[in-house]
C-alpha positions in Angstrom: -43.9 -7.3 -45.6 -46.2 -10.1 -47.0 -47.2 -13.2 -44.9 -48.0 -16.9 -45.8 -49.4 -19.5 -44.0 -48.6 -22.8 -45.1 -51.8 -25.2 -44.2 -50.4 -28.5 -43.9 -53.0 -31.5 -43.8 -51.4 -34.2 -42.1 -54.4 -36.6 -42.4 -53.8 -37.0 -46.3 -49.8 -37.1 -45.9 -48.6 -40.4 -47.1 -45.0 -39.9 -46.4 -43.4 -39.2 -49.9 -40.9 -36.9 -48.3 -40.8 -34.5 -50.9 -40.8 -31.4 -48.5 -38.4 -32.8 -46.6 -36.3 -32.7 -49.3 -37.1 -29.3 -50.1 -36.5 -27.8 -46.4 -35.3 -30.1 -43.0 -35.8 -26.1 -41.6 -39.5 -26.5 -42.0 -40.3 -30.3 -41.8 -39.3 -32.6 -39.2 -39.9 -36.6 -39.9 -41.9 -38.6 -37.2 -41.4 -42.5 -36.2 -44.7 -42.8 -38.4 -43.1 -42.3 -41.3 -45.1 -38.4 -41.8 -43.5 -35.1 -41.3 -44.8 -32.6 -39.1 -44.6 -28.9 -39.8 -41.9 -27.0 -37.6 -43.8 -24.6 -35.3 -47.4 -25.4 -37.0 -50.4 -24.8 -34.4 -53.5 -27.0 -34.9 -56.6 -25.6 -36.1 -59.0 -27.2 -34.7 -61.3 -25.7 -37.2 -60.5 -27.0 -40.3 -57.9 -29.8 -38.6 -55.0 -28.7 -40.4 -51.4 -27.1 -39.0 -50.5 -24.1 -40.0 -47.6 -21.8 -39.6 -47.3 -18.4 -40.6 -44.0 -17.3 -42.6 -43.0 -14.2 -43.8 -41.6 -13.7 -48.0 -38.1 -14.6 -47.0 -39.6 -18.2 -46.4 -41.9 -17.7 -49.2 -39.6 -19.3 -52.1 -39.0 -22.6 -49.7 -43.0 -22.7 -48.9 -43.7 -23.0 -52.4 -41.5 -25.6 -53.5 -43.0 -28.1 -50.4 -46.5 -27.3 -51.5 -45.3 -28.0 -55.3 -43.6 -31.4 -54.3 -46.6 -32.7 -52.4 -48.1 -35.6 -54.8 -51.4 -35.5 -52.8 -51.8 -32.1 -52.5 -51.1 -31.9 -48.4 -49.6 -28.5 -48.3 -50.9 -25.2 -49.1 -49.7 -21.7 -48.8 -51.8 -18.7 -49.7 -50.9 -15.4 -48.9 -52.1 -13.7 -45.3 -54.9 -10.9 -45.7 -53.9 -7.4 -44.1 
């Protein structure tokens, strides 16, 4: 079964809400006014969240990353 990761950039979030219209099972909203990603771990890397889903969640991924206005959320498929 495929796997996504959603990369979610909370430093360029300016709290249009659109995922959280798409999915409250993914996105939680903070006293800041910003979401955070349900489950995300913080990669201190690249100092983004990410959270790995499998295709059932694929559909719902999509359509966060896709109401995003500033680009904030990515999902690209998992490498074997």
């Amino acid at each position: 079964m495929t796997k996504y990761k959603i990369i979610y950039d909370r430093e360029a979030c300016i709290g249009a809400l659109g995922c959280l219209g798409v999915s409250e099972d993914l996105w939680e909203l903070k006293d800041d006014g910003k979401v955070d990603l349900k489950g995300a771990v913080f990669n201190e890397e690249t100092k983004k969240w990410e959270l790995i889903v499998d295709e059932s969640d694929f559909d719902v991924a999509k359509a966060s990353e896709d109401a995003c206005p500033v680009q904030a959320i990515r999902v690209e498929e998992v490498e074997d």
